[in-house]
ZALUMGU-765526 format. One line per field, with one value per residue: y, z, x of N, C-alpha, C, O in turn; chain. Coordinates in nm, 4 decimals. Atoms other than C-alpha are relative to their C-alpha. Layout:
<atoms>
n_north <- [Y  ...]
n_up <- [Z  ...]
n_east <- [X  ...]
ca_north <- [Y  ...]
ca_up <- [Z  ...]
ca_east <- [X  ...]
c_north <- [Y  ...]
c_up <- [Z  ...]
c_east <- [X  ...]
o_north <- [Y  ...]
o_up <- [Z  ...]
o_east <- [X  ...]
ronu <- [A  ...]
</atoms>
This chain:
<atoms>
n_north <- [-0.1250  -0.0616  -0.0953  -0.1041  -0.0797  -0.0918  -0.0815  -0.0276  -0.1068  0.0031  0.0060  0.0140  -0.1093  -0.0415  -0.1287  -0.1402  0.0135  0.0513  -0.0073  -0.0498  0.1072  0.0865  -0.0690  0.0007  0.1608  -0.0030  -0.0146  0.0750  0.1393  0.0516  -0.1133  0.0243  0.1147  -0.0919  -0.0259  0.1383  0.0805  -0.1178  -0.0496  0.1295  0.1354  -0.0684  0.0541  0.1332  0.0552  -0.0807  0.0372  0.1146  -0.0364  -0.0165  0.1370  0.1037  -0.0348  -0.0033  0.1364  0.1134  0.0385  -0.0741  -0.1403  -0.1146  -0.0369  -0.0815  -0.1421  -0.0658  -0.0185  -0.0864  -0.0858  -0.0439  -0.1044  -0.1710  -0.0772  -0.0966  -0.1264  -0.0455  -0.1259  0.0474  -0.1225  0.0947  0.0734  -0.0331  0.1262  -0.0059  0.0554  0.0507  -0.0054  0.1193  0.1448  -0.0250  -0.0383  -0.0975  -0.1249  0.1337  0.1462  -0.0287  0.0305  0.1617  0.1013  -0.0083  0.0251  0.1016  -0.0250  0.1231  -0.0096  0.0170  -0.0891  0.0911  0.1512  0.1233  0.0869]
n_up <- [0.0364  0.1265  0.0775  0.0427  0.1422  -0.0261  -0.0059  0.0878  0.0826  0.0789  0.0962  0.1004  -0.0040  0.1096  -0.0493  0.0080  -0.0114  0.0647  0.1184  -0.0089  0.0554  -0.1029  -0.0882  0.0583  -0.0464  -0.1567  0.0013  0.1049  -0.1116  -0.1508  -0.0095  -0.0742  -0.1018  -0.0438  -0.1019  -0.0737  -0.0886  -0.0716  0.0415  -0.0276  0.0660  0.1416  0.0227  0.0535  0.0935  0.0843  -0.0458  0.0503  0.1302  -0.0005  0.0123  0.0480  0.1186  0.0201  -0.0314  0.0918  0.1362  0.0953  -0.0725  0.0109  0.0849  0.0178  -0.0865  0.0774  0.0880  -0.0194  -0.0727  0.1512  0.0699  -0.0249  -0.0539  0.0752  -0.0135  -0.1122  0.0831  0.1464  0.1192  0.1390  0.0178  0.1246  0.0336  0.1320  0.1272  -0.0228  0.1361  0.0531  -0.0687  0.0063  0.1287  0.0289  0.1291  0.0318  0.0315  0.1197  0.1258  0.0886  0.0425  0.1929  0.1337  0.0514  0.0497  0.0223  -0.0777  -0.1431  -0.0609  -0.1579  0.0241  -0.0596  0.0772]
n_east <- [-0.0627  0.0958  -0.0670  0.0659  -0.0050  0.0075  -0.1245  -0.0848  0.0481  0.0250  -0.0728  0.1235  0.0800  -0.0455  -0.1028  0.0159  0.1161  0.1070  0.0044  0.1323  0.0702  0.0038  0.0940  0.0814  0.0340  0.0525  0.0537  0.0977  0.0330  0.0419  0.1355  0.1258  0.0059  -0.0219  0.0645  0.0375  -0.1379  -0.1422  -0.1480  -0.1002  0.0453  -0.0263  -0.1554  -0.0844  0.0311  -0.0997  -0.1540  0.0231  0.0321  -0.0877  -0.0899  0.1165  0.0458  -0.1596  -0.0232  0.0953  -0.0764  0.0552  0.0287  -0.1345  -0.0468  0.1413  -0.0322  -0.1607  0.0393  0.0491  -0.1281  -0.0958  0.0620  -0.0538  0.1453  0.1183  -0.0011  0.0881  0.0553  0.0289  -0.0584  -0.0283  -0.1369  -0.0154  -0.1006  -0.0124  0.1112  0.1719  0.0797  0.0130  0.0555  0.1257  -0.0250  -0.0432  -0.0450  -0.1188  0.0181  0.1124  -0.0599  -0.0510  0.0256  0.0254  -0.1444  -0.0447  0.1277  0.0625  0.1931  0.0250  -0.0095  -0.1334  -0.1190  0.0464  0.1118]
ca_north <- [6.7340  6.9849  7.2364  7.5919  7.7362  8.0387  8.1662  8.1075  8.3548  8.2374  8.0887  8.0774  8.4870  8.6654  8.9151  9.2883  9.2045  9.0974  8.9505  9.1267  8.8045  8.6040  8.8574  8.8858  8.4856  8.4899  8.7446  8.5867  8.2622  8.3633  8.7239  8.5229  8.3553  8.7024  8.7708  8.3941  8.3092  8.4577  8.6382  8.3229  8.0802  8.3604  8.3372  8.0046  7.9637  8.2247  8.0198  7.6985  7.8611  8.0261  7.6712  7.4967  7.7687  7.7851  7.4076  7.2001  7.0339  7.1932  7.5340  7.6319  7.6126  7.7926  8.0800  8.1324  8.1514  8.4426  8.5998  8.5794  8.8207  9.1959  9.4157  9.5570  9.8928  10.0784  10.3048  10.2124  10.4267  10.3216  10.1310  10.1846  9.8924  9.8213  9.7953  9.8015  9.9542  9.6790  9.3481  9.5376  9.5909  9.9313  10.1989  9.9174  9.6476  9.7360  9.8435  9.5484  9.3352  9.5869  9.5536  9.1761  9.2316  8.8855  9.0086  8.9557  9.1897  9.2058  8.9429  8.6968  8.3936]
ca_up <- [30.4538  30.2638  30.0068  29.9827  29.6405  29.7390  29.8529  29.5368  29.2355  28.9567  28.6786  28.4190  28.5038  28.1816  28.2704  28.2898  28.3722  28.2696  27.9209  27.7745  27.5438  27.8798  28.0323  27.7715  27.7740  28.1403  28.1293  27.8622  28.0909  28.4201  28.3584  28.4203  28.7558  28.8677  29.1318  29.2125  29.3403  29.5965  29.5213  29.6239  29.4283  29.1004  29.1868  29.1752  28.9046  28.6700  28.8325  28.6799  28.3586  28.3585  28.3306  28.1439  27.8369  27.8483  27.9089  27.7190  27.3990  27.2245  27.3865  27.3958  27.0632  27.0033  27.2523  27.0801  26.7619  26.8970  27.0859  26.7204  26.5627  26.5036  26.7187  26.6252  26.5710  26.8214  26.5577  26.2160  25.8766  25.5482  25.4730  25.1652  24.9509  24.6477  24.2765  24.4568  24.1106  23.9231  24.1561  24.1647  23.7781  23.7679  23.4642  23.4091  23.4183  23.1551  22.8992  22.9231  22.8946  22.5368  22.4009  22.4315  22.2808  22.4490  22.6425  22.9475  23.2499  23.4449  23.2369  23.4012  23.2453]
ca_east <- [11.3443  11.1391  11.2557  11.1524  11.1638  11.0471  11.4074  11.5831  11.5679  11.3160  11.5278  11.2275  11.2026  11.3664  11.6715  11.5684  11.1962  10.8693  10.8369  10.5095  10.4173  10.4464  10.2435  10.0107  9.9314  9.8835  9.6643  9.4486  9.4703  9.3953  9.1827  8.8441  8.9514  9.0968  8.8126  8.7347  9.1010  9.3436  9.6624  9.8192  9.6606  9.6900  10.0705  10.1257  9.9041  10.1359  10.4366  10.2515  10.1768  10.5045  10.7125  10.4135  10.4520  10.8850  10.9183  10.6190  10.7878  10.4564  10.4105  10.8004  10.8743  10.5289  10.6580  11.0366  10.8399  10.6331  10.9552  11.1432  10.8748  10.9667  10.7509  10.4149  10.4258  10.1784  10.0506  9.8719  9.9676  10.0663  10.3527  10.5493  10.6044  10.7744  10.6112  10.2819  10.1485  10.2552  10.1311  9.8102  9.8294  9.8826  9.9832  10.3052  10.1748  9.8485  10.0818  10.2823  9.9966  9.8677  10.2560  10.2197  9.8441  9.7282  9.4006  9.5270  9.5014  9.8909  10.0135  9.8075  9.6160]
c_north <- [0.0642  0.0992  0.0940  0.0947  0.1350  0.0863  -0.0274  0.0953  -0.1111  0.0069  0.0374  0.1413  0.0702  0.1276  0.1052  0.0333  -0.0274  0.0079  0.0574  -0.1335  -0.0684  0.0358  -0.0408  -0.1478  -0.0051  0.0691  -0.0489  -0.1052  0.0314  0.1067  -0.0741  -0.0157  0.1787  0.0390  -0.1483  -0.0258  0.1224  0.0401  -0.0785  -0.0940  0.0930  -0.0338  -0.1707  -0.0475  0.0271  -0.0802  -0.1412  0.0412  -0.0188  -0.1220  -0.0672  0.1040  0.0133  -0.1408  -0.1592  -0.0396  0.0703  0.1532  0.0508  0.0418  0.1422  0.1780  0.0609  0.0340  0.1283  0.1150  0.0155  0.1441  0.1051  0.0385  0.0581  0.1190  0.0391  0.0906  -0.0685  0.1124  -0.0690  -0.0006  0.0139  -0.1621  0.0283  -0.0415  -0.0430  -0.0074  -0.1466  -0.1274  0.0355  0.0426  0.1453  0.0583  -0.1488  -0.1107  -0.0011  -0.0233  -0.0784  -0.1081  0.0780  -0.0460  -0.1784  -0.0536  -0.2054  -0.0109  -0.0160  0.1214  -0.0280  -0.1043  -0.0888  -0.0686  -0.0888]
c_up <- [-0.1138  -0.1045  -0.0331  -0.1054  0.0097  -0.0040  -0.1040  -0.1103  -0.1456  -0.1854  -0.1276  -0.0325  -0.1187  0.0481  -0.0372  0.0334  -0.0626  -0.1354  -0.0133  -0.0962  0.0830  0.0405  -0.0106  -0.0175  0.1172  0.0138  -0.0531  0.1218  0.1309  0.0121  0.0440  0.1147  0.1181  0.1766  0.0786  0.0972  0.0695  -0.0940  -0.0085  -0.0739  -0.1886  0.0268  -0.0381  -0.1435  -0.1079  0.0346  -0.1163  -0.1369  -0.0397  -0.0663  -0.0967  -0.1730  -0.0443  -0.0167  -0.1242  -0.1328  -0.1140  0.0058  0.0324  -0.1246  -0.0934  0.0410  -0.0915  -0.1323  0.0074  0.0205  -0.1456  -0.0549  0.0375  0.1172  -0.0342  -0.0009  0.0699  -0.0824  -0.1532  -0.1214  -0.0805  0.0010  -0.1021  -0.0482  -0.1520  -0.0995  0.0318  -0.1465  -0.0761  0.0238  0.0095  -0.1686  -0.0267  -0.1366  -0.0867  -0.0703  -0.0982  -0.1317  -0.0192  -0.0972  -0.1692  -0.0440  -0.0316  -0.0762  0.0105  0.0662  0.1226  0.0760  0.1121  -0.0483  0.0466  -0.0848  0.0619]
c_east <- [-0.0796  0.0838  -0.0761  0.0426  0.0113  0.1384  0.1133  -0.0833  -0.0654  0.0839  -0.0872  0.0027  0.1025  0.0806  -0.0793  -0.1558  -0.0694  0.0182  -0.1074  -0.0514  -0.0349  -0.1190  -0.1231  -0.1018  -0.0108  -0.0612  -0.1438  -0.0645  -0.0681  -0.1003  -0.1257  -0.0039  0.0717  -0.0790  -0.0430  0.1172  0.0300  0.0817  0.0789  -0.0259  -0.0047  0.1448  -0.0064  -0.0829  0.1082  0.1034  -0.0657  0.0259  0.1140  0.0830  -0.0824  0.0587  0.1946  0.0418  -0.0815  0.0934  -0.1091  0.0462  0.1275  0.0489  -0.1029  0.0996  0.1026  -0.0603  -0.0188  0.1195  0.1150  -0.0326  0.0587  -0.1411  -0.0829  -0.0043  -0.1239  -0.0909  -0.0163  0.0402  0.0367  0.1341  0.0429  0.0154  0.0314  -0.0433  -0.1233  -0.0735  -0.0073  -0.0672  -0.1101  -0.0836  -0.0491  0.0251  0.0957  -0.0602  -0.1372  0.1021  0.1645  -0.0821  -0.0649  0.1293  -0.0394  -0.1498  -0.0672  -0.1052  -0.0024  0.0414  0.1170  0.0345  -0.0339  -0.0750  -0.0945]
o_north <- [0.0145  0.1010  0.0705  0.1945  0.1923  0.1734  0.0057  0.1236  -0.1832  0.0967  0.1233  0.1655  0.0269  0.2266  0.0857  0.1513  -0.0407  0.1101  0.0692  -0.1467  -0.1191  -0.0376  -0.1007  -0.1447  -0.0547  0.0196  -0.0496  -0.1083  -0.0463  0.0891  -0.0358  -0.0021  0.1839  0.0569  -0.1541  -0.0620  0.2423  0.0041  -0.0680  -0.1804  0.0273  -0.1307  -0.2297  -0.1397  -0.0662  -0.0570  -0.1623  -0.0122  -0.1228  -0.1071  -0.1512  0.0327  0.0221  -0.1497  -0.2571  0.0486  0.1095  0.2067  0.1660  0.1504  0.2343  0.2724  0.1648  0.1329  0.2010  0.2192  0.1025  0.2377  0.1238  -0.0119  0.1554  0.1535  -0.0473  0.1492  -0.1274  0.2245  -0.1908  0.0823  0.0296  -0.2538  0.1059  -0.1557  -0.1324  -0.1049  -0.2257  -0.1848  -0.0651  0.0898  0.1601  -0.0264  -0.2216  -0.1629  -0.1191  -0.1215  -0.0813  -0.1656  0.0089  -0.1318  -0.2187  -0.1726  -0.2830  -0.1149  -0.0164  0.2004  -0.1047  -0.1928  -0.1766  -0.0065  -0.1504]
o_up <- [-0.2226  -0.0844  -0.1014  -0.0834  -0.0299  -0.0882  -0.0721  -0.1087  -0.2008  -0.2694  -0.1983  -0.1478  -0.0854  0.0915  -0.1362  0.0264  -0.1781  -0.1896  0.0944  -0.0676  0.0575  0.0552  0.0684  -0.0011  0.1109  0.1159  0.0070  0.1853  0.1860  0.0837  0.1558  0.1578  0.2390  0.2801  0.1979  0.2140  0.0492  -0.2117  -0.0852  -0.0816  -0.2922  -0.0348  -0.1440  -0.2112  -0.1572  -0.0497  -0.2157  -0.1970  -0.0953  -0.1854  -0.1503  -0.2726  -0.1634  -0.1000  -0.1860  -0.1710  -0.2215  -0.0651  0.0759  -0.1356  -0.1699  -0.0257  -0.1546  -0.1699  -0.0580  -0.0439  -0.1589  -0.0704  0.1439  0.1415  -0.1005  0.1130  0.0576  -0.0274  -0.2149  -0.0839  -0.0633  0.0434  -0.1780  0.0158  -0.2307  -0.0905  -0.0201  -0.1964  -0.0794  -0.0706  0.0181  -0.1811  -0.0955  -0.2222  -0.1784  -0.1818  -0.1286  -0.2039  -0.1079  -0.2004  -0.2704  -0.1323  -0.1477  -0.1057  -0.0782  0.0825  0.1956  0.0282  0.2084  0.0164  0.0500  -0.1686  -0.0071]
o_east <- [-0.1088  0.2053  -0.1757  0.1111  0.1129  0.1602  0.2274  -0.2031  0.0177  0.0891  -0.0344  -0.0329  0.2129  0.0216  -0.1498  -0.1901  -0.0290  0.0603  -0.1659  -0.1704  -0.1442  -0.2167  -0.1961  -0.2238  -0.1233  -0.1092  -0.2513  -0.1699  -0.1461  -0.1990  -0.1604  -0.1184  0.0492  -0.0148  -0.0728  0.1026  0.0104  0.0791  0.1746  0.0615  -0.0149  0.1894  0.0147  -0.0376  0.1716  0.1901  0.0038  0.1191  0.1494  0.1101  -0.0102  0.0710  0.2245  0.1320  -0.0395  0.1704  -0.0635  0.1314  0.1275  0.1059  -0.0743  0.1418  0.0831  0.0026  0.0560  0.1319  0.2011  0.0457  0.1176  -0.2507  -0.0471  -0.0356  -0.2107  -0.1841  0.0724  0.0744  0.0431  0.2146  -0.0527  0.0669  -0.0229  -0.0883  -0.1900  -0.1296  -0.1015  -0.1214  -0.1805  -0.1966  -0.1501  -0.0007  0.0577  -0.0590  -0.1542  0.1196  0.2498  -0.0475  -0.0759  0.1261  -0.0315  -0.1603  -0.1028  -0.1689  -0.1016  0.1229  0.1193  0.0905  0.0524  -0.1404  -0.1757]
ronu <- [A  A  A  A  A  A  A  A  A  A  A  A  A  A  A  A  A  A  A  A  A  A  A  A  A  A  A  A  A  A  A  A  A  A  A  A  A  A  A  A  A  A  A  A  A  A  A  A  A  A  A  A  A  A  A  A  A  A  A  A  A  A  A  A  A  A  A  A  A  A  A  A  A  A  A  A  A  A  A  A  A  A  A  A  A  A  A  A  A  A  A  A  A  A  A  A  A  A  A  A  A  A  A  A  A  A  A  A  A]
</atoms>
């Protein structure tokens, strides 16, 4: 008695469609082999992968790591942050370090 996989629905496959980290790692992986293999032998590879990168005791906790992160914004530009001046010793942070007149630059030693 054999069993064909095929006709059940892909538990591994992530509600609402394709993950793009998944993707993105399977591309990586299989892009060289692209023109060497079939269609059929790229599927099942992605099916291998697939289970190999959700499943492994290394390579799942790896993945959920990745899948935690915020998303990258698509677009570069400056970011605000706070008391940049200062951590870069700035206006502030100078005449702290004249008031405490000990030669150091930012309060550092």
């Amino acid at each position: 008695m054999t069993h064909d996989a095929s006709d059940e629905p892909d538990a591994l496959e992530p509600p609402g469609g394709a993950d793009p980290i998944l993707e993105d790692c399977l591309a990586d992986a299989l892009g060289p082999y692209l023109g060497a293999l079939s269609p059929d032998e790229i599927e099942d590879y992605r099916r291998l992968l697939t289970i190999f990168i959700k499943t492994h005791p290394v390579a799942a906790p790896l993945y959920d790591r990745l899948r935690a992160r915020p998303p990258v914004p698509s677009e570069s530009g400056e970011v605000a942050r706070e008391a940049s001046s200062q951590r870069a010793g700035g206006p502030a942070a100078g005449e702290a370090a004249a008031a405490r007149r000990d030669g150091t630059f930012g309060g550092r030693r």
